[in-house]
C-alpha positions as CSV (number, residue, x, y, z in Angstrom):
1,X,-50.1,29.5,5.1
2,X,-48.0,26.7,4.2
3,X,-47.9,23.8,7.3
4,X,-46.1,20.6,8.4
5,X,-46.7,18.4,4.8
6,X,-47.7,14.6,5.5
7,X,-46.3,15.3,9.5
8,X,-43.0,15.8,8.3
9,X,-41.9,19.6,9.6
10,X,-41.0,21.4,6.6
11,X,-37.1,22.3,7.8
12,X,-36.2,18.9,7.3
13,X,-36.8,19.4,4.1
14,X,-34.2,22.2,4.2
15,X,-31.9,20.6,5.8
16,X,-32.2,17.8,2.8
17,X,-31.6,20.5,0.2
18,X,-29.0,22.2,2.4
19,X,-27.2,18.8,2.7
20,X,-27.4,18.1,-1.2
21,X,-25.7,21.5,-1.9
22,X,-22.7,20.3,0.9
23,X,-22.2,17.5,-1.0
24,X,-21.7,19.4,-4.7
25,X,-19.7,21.0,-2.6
26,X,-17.6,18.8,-0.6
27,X,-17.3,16.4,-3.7
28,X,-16.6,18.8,-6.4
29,X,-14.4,21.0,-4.6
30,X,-13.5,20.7,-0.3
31,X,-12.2,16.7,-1.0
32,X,-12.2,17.2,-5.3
33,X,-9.0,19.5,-4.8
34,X,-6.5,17.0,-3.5
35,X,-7.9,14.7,-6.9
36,X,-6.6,17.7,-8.6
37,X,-3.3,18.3,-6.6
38,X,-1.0,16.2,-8.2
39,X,-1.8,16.0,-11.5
40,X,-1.8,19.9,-11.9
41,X,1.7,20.2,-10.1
42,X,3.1,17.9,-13.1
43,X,1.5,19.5,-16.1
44,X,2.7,23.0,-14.9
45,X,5.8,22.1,-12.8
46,X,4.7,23.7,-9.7
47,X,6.2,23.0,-6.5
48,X,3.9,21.3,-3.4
49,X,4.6,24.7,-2.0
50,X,2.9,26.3,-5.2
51,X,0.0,24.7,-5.3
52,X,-0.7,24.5,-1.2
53,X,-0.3,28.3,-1.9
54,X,-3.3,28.9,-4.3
55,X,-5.3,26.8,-1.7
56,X,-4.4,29.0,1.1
57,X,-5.1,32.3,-1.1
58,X,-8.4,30.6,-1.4
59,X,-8.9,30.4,2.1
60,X,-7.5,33.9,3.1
61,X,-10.5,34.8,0.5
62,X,-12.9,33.2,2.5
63,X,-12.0,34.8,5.9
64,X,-11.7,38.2,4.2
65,X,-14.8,38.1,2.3
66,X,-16.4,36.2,5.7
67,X,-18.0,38.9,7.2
68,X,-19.3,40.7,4.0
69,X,-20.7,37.4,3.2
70,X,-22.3,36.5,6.9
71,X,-24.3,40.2,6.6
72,X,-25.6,39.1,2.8
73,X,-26.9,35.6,4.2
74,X,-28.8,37.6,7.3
75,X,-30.4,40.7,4.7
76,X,-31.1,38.8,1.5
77,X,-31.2,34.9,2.9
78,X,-29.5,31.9,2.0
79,X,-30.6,31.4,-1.9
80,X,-29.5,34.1,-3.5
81,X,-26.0,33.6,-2.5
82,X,-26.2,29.6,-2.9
83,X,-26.9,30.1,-6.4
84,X,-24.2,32.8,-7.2
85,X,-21.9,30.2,-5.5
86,X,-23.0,27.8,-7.6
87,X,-23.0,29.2,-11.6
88,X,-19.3,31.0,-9.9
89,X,-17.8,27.0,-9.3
90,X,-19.4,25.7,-12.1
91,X,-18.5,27.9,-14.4
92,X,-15.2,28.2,-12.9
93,X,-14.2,24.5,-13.1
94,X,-15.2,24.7,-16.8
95,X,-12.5,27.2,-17.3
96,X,-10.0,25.6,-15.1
97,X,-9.9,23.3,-17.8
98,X,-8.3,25.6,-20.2
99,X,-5.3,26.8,-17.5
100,X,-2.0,26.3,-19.3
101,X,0.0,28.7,-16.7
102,X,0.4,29.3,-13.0
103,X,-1.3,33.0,-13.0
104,X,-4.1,31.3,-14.8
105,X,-4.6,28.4,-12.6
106,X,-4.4,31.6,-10.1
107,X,-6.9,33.7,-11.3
108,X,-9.5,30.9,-12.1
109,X,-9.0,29.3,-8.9
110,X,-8.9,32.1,-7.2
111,X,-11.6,34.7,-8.8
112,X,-14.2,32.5,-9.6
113,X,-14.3,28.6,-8.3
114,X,-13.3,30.4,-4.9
115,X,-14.8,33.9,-4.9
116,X,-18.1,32.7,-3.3
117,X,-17.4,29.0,-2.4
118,X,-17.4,29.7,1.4
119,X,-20.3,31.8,1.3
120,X,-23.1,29.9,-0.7
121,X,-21.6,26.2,0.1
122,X,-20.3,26.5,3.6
123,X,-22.0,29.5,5.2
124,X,-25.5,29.4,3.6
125,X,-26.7,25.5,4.3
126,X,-25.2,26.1,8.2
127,X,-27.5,29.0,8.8
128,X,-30.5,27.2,7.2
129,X,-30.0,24.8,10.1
130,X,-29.8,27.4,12.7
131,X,-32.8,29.3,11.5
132,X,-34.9,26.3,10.7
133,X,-34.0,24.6,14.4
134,X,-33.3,25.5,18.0
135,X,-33.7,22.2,20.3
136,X,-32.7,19.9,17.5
137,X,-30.0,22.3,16.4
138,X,-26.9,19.8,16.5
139,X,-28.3,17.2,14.8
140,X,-29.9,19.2,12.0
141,X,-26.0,20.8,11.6
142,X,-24.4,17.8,11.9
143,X,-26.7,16.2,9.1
144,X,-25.9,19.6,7.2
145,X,-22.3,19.1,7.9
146,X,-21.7,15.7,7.4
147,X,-22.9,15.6,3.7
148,X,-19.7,16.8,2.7
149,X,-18.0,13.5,3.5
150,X,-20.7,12.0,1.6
151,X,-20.0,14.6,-1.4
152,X,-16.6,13.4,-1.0
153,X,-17.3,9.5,-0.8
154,X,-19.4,9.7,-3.8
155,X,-17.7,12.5,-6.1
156,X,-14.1,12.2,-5.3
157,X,-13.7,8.9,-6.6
158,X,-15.5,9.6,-9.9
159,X,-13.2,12.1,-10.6
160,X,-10.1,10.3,-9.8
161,X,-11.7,7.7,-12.3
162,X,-12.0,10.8,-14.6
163,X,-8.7,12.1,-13.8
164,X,-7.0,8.8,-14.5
165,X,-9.5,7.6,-17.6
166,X,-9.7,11.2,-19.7
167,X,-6.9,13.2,-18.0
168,X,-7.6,16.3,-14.9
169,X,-8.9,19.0,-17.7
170,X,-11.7,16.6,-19.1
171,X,-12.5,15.7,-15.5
172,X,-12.7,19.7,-14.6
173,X,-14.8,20.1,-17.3
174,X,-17.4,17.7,-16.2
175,X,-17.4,18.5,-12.9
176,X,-18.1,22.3,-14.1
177,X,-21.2,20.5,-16.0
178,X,-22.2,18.6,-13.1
179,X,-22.3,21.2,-10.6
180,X,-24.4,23.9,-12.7
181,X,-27.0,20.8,-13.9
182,X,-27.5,19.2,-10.2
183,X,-26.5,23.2,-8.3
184,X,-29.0,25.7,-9.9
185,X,-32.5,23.3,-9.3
186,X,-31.1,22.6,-5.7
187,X,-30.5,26.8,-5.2
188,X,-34.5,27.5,-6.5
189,X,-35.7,25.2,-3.5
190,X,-34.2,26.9,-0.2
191,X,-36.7,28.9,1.9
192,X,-35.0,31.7,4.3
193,X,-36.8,31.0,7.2
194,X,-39.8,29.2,8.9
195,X,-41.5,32.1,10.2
196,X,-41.3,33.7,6.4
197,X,-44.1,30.4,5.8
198,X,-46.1,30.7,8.8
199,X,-44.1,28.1,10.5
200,X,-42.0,28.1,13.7
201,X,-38.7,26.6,14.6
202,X,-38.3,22.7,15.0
203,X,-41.7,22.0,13.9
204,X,-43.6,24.0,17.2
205,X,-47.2,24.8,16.9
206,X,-48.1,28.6,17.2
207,X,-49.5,29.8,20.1
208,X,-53.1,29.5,20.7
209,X,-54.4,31.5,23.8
210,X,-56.3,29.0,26.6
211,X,-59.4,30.1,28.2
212,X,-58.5,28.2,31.5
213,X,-55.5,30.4,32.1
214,X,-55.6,33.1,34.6
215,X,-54.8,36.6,32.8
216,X,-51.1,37.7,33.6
217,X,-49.4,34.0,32.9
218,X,-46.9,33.9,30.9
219,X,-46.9,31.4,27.8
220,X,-43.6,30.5,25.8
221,X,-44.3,29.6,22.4
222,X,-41.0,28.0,22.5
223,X,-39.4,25.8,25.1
224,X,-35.9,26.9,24.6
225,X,-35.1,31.1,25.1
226,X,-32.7,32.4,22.5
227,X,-29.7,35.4,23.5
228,X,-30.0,36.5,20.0
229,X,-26.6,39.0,20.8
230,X,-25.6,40.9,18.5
231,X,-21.7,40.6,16.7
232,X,-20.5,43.8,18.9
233,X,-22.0,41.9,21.9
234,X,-20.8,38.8,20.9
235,X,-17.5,40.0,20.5
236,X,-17.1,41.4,24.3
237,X,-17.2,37.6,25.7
238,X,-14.5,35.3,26.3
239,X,-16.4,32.5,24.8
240,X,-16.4,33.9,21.3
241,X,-12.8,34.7,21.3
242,X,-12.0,31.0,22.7
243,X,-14.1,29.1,20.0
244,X,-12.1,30.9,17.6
245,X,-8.4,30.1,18.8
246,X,-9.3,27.3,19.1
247,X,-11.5,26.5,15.4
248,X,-8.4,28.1,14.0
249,X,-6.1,25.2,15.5
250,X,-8.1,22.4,14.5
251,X,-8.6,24.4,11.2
252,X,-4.9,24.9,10.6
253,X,-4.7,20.6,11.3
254,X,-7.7,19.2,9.2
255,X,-7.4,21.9,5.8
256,X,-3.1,20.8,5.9
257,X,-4.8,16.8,5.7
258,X,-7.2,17.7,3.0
259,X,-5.0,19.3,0.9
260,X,-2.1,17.0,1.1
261,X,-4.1,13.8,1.9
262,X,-3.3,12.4,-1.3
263,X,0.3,13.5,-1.4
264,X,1.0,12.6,2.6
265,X,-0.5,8.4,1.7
266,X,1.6,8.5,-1.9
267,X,4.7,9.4,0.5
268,X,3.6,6.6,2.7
269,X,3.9,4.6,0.1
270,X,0.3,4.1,-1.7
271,X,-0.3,4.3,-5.6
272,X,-2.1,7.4,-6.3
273,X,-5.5,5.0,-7.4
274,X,-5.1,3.8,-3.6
275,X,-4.7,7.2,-2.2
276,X,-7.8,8.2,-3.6
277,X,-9.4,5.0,-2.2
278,X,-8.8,5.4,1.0
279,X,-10.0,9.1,0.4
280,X,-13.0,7.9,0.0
281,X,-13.3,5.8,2.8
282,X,-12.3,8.6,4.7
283,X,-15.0,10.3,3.5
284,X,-17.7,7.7,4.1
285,X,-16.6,6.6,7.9
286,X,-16.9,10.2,8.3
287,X,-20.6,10.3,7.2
288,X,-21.4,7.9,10.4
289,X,-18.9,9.9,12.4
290,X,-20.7,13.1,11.9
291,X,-24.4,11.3,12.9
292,X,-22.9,10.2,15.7
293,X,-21.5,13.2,17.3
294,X,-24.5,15.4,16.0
295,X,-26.8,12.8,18.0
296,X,-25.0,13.5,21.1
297,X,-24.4,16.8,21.0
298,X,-27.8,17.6,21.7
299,X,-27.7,15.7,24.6
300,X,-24.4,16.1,26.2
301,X,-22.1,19.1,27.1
302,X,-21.0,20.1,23.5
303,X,-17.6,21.7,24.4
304,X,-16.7,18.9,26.4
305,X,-17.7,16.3,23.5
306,X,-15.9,18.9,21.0
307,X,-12.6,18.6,23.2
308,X,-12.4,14.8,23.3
309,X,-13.1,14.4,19.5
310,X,-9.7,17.0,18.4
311,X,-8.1,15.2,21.0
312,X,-8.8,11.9,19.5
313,X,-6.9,13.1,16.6
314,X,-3.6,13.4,17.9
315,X,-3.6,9.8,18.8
316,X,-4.8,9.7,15.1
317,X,-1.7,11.6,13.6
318,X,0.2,9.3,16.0
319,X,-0.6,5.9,14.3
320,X,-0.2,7.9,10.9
321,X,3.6,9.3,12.4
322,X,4.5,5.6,14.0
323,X,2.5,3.1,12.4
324,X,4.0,0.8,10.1
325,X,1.9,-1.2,6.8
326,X,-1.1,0.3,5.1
327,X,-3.2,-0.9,8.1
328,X,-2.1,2.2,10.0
329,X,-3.4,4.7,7.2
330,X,-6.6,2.9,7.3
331,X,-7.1,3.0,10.9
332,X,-5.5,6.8,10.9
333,X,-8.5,7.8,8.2
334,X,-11.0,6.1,10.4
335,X,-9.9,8.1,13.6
336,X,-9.3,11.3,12.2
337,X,-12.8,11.5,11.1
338,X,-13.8,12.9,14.3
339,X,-12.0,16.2,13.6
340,X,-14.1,16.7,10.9
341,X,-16.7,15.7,12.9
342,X,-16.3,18.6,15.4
343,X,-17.2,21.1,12.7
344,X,-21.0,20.9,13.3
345,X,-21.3,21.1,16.7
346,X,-18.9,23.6,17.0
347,X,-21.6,25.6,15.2
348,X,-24.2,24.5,17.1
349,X,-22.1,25.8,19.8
350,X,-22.4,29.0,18.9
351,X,-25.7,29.2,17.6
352,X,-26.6,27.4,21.6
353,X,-24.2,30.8,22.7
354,X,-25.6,33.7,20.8
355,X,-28.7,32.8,19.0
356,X,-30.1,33.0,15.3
357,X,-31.0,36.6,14.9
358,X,-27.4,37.4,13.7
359,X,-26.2,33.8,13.6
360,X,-25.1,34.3,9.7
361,X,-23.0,37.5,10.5
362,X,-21.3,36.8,13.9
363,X,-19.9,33.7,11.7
364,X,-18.9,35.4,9.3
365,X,-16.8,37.3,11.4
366,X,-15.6,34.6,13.4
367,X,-14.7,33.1,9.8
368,X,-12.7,36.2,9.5
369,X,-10.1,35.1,12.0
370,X,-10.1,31.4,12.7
371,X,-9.4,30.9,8.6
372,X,-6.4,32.1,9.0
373,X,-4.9,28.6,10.4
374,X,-6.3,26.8,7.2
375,X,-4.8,29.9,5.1
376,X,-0.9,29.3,6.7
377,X,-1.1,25.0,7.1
378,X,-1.5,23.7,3.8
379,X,2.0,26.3,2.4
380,X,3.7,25.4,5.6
381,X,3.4,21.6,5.0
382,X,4.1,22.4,1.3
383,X,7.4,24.0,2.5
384,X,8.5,21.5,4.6
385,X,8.0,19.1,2.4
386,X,9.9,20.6,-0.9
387,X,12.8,21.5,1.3
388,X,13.1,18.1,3.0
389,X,10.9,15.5,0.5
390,X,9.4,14.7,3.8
391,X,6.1,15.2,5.8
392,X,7.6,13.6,9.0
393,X,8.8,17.0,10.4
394,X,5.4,18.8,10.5
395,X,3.1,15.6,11.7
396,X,4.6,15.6,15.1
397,X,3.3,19.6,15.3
398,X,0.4,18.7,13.9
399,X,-0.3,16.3,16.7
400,X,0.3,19.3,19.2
401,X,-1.8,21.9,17.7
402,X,-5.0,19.3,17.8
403,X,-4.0,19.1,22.0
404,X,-4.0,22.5,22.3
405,X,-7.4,22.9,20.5
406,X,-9.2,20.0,22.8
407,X,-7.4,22.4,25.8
408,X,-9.4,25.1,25.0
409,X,-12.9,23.5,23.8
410,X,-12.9,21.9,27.5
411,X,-12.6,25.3,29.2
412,X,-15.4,27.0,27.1
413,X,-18.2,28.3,29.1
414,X,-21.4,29.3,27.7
415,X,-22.0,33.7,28.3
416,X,-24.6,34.9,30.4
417,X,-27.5,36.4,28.3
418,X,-27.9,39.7,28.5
């Protein structure tokens, strides 16, 4: 039976191989895909429209395939699907190389980067941190979470480098490389669960019986009870259907600024180089973003700390809309960290709500829904922007959707167990 090695509970070490595939994945693909945007518009004339489009697509894949892939994770466990996500994307961006057409760029993007992205780099490192924790649940999320800034600090740049030293096609080719050599050793480590090694969750010792306790006590081997409902269940409160409106909001908001991020500061006036500096810095303030929200979600009401963070981004889009030098981008990218932020403890939200048993299925089917909102905001902005060569009209919206989203997070109650 395999125990806590050198005092360190062995679900940290999960967590660290869950965070290293988040970053391959935030790097190489979530923050990598705005690298990409531009220079594939120009080589194959596509509108921003066009190209917001096969992002969406890529998205409405996710939320279809979401529930499919949330049963998977719960009856085979996390690895198998991590490493089918992983050979997909890297072989994927190897090919993406070769795309001399739009339906090319389509079906590469589309039927194999894509196909399994969500699933083995979003879905599978979450549930490790649910099944691995229950008291320290938001921070081992948020540290799960917040490595995709970090992929996107450390990556991104790189490939802009690549992009602007060798060209986007040499730079997809490498990142291919990079993610099958660093993707498939990372894959073989993950462990399903700690009760499949004889372990329990967050590290607690098994129960021993005491001699000194009268028969008919009751012992708790854990110090937190779990719901454990199951999707159907799930499904019939209010509280699931209100963390979804309102995920689908915020998601809507922060997928339209990842995908035109680059695009939106070029408009504002920044080199494409500088875009994809500040990017990066982006990316990195949201690394110390993400610890410090995942610290205090586990002590302090999480929907309350959820609706103060979105709403923190509307003053955010409001610098961006109003604020006039390259100072205001900077300080916008610092603020609208915390939206990303949210992301973990919104899922530590619901694993808090209905438990682990089923935690991998119920989010994929809330995938199913809220993904719509990233699906429609990036070809929305795209629109506006070809038909008006302007990203003013849709920011002040923007602003309004993240308001709406804090509205709901603040009235979220947790269910009653059943």
């Amino acid at each position: 039976m395999l125990r806590n090695l050198a005092g360190l509970f062995y679900g940290w070490r999960m967590i660290a191989v869950g965070s290293a595939i988040r970053i391959l994945g935030g790097g190489f693909h979530l923050y990598g895909f705005t690298v990409f945007f531009l220079p594939i518009s120009q080589e194959l004339g596509l509108s921003r429209a066009s190209t917001s489009l096969a992002f969406s697509l890529a998205r409405a894949e996710g939320a279809i395939e979401g529930p499919l892939a949330g049963y998977l994770i719960d009856r085979l466990g996390p690895r198998p699907i991590i490493l089918t996500a992983v050979i997909m994307s890297g072989v994927g961006y190897m090919l993406l190389s070769g795309v001399n057409s739009y339906l090319t760029f389509l079906l590469v993007y589309l039927g194999v980067i894509s196909l399994s992205f969500g699933a083995g780099f979003m879905h599978s490192p979450m549930v490790l941190a649910n099944t691995w924790f229950i008291r320290r649940r938001g921070l081992a999320m948020t540290l799960v979470s917040a490595s995709i800034s970090l992929g996107g600090a450390l990556i991104s740049p790189l490939l802009a480098t690549g992009v602007h030293a060798w060209g986007w096609r040499w730079a997809a080719l490498l990142a291919g490389l990079g993610l099958l050599i660093l993707g498939v050793p990372l894959a073989s480590l993950v462990r399903r669960s700690p009760e499949s090694m004889g372990l329990l969750p967050d590290g607690d010792p098994p129960y021993r019986p005491r001699d000194d306790i009268p028969p008919g006590t009751s012992h708790k081997q854990h110090s937190t009870e779990e719901a454990n409902f199951t999707v159907a269940e799930a499904m019939r409160t209010s509280a699931y259907w209100m963390i979804i409106l309102a995920t689908l909001v915020r998601a809507a908001g922060f997928s339209t600024m990842m995908v035109h991020f680059i695009p939106i500061m070029v408009w504002k006036g920044l080199t494409e180089q500088r875009a994809a500096l500040l990017l990066g810095f982006f990316a990195s303030v949201s690394l110390p973003s993400h610890l410090l929200l995942g610290w205090l979600a586990d002590y302090v009401n999480k929907p309350r700390l959820m609706a103060v963070s979105t709403a923190t981004a509307t003053g955010a889009l409001l610098v961006l809309i109003y604020g006039q030098g390259e100072w205001s981008l900077w300080l916008f990218a610092g603020l609208f960290t915390l939206v990303e932020s949210v992301f973990p403890v919104s899922w530590a939200t619901v694993g808090d709500f209905f438990g682990r048993k089923y935690f991998a299925t119920i989010r994929g089917t809330m995938s199913f829904f809220y993904m719509w909102g990233a699906v429609a905001g990036p070809v929305v902005a795209g629109t506006i922007y070809d038909r008006t060569q302007s990203y003013g009209p849709m920011l002040p919206g923007m602003a309004v959707l993240f308001l709406v989203a804090a509205l709901l997070y603040a009235l979220l109650v947790r269910p009653s167990a059943r």
